[in-house]
LUMTINU-590439 format. One record per residue (C-alpha): x, y, z; residue number from 1. Coordinates in steps of 0.2 Angstrom, whole numbers. Each point is the difference from the previous one (the first is absolute). Layout:
BEGIN
X, Y, Z, NUM $
...
END
This chain:
BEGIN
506, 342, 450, 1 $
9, 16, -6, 2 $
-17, 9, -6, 3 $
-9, -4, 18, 4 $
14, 8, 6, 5 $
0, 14, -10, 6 $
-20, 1, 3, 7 $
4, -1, 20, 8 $
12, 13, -2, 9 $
-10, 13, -10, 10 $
-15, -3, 15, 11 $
11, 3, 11, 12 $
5, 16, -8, 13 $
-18, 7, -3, 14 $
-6, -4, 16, 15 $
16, 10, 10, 16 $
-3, 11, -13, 17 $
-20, 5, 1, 18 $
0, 5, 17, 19 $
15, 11, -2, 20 $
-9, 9, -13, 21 $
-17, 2, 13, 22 $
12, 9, 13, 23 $
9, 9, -11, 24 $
-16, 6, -14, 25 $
-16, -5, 11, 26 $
-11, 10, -9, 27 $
-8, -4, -19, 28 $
-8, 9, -11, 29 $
-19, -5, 0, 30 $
-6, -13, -12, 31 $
-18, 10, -4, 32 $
5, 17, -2, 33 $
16, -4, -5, 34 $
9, 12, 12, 35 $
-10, 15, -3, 36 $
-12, 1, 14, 37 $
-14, 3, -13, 38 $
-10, -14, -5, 39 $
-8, 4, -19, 40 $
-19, -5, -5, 41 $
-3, -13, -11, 42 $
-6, 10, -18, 43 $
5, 17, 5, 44 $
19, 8, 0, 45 $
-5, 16, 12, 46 $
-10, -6, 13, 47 $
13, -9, 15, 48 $
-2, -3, 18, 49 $
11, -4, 17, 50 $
6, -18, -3, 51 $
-8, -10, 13, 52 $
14, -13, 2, 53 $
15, 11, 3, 54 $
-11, 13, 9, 55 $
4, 13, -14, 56 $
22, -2, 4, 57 $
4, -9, -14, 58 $
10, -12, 11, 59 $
-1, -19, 7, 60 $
7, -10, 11, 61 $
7, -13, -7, 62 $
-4, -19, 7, 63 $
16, -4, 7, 64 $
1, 14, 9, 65 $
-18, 0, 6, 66 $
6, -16, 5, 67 $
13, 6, 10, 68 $
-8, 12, 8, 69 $
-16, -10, 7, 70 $
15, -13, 6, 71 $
7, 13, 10, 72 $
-16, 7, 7, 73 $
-3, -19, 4, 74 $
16, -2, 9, 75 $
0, 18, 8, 76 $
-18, -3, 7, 77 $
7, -17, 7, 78 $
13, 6, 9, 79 $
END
């Protein structure tokens, strides 16, 4: 009984605490060119070009926050 509290209790925490950290950092660094904008060729160290997935920012929106966002547009277009 005391561990599925103490598991309820940690849920609780990470979900209150995930979108917390979407509004307050909403922005990631971007899993292929690992924040850098550039995405390297396979075999060859000089050759790079504009990351296609962050659009060459280095930066992502994060999914919770992506999330958030098409809700509001959801509920802003509803209204």
């Amino acid at each position: 009984m005391r561990g599925t509290l103490t598991t309820i209790a940690i849920l609780a925490a990470a979900a209150l605490a995930y979108p917390l950290s979407c509004a307050v950092r909403p922005y990631r660094d971007c899993w292929v060119c690992k924040g850098s904008g550039h995405h390297r060729a396979t075999g060859n160290r000089k050759l790079s070009r504009p990351c296609r997935w962050c659009r060459a920012t280095g930066k992502r929106l994060r999914l919770g926050r992506r999330a958030w966002n098409r809700a509001r547009r959801i509920h802003r277009d509803a209204t």
